[in-house]
C-alpha positions in Angstrom: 6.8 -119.6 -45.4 7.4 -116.2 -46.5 11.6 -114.8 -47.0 12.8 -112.6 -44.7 13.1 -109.0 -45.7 16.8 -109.4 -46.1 16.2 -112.4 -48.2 13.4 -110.3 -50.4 15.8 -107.6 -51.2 18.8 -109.5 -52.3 16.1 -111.4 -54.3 15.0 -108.1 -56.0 18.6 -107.0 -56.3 19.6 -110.2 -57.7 16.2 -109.8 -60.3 18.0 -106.4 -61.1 21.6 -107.2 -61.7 20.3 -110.5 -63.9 17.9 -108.1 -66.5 20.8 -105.6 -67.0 23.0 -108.4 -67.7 20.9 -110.4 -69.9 18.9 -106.9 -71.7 22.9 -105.1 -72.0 21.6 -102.3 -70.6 20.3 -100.3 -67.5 16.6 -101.1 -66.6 14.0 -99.5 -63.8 12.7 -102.4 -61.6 10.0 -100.4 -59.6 7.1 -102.3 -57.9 4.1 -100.2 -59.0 2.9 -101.2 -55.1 5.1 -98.8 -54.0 4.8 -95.9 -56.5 2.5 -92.9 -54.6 2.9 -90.0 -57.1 0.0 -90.4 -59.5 1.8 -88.4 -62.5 4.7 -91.2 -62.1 2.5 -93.9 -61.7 0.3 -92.9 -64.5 3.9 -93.1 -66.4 5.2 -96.2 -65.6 1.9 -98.0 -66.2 1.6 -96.4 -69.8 5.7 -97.4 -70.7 5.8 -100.7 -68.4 6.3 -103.9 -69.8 6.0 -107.2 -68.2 8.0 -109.1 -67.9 6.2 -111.9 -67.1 2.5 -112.8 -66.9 1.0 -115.7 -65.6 -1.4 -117.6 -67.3 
């Protein structure tokens, strides 16, 4: 069953609030799905860093 949208936004909220907590320090959580701009995307992919990969 797939989460509502509500559900998938407090979920990536939640993801946010957590990694700023744990890192100490502000973070960018961007889905690269969602990034049109081809200068910025060919940013974040060159700076990104997973943050986990599965196997």
């Amino acid at each position: 069953m797939t989460p509502k949208a509500p559900d998938l936004a407090e979920r990536f909220l939640q993801l946010y609030r957590d990694l700023s907590r744990i890192l100490g320090r502000q973070i960018d959580l961007v889905s690269l799905h969602g990034v049109r701009n081809p200068h910025f995307r060919a940013e974040l992919e060159s700076t990104r860093l997973p943050i986990y990969a599965a196997a």
